[in-house]
C-alpha positions as CSV (number, residue, x, y, z in Angstrom):
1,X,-5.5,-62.1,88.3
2,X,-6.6,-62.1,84.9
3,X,-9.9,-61.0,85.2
4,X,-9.0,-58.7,88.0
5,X,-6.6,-56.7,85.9
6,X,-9.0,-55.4,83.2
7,X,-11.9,-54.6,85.9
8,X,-9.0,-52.7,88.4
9,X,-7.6,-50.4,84.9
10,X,-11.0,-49.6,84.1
11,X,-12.1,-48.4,87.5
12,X,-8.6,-47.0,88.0
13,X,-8.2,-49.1,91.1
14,X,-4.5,-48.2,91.8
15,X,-3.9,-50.7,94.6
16,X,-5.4,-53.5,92.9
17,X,-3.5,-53.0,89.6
18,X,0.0,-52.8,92.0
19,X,-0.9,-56.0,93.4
20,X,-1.6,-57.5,89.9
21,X,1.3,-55.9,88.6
22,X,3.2,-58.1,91.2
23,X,1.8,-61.4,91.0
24,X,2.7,-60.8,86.9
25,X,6.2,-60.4,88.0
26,X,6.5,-63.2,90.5
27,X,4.8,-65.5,87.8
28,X,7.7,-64.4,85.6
29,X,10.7,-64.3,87.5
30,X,9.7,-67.8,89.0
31,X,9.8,-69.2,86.0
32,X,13.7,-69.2,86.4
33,X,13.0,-72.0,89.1
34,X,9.6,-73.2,87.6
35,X,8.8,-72.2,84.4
36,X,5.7,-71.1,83.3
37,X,4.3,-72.6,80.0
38,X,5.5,-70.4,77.2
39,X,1.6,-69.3,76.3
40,X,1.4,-68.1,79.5
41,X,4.3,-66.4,79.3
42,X,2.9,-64.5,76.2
43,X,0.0,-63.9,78.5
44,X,1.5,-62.4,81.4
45,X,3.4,-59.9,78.8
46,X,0.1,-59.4,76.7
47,X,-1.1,-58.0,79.8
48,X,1.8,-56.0,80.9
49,X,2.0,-54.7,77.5
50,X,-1.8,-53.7,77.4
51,X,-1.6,-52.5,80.5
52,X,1.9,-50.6,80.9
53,X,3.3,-52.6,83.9
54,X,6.6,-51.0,83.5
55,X,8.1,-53.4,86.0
56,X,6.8,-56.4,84.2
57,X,8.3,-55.4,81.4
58,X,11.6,-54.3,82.2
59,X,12.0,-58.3,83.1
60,X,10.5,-59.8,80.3
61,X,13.3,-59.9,77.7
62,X,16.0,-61.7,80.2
63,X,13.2,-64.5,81.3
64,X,12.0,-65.1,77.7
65,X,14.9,-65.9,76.7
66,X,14.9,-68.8,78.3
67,X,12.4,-70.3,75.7
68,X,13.3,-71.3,72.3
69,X,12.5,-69.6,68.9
70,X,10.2,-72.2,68.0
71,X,8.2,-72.6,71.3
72,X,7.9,-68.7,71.1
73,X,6.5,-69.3,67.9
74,X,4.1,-71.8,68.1
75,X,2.6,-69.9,71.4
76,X,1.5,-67.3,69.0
77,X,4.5,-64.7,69.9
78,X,3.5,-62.4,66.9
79,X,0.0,-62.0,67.6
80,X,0.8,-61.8,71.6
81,X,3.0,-59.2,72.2
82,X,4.9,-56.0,70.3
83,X,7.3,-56.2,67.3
84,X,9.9,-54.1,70.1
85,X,9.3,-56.8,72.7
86,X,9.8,-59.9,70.9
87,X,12.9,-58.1,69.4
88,X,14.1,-57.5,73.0
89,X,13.4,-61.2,73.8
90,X,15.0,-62.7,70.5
91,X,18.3,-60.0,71.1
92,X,18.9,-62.0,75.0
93,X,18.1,-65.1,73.4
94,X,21.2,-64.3,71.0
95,X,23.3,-63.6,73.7
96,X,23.3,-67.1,75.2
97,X,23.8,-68.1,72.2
98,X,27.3,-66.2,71.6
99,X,28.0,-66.9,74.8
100,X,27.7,-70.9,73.7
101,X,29.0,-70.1,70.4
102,X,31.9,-68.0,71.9
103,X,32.9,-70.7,74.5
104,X,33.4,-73.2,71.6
105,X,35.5,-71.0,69.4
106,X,37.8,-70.4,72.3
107,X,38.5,-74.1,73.1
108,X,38.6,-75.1,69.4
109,X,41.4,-72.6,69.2
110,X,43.1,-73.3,72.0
């Protein structure tokens, strides 16, 4: 799929570059059940990014946050994908965290 998507954008292959698009967002959303390496996490959203695979990225922030800061990190997360995406990623990756954070404040008040 990797070496499918470049050839299928550059001769504007519509059909192909749908059927890439979804084998990015299967890769992705099955990571919920069995995740994908982090790096090829980046990958898949490298890609979506180059390429503007709308619904690849309109998933990406709620599956990456799955990972942690540091994995993201050491997979290369600033050279991989866009300042905006990583923020998006980083923003649901807060929100489990408040969730956590929240759930503890309520039962050490209680």
């Amino acid at each position: 799929m990797f070496d499918i998507l470049p050839l299928a954008d550059e001769y504007q292959v519509q059909h192909v570059i749908e059927k890439c698009t979804l084998c990015l967002v299967d890769m992705i959303k099955k990571s919920d059940y069995h995740p994908i390496g982090v790096e090829e996490f980046l990958r898949c959203l490298n890609y979506a990014e180059h390429y503007k695979l709308t619904p690849v990225l309109s998933i990406a922030p709620t599956s990456g946050r799955e990972y942690t800061f540091e994995s993201l990190k050491d997979a290369g997360i600033d050279e991989m994908i866009s300042a905006d995406m990583k923020m998006e990623i980083l923003e649901e990756r807060c929100k489990i965290m408040d969730s956590i954070f929240e759930g503890k404040y309520f039962c050490l008040k209680s």
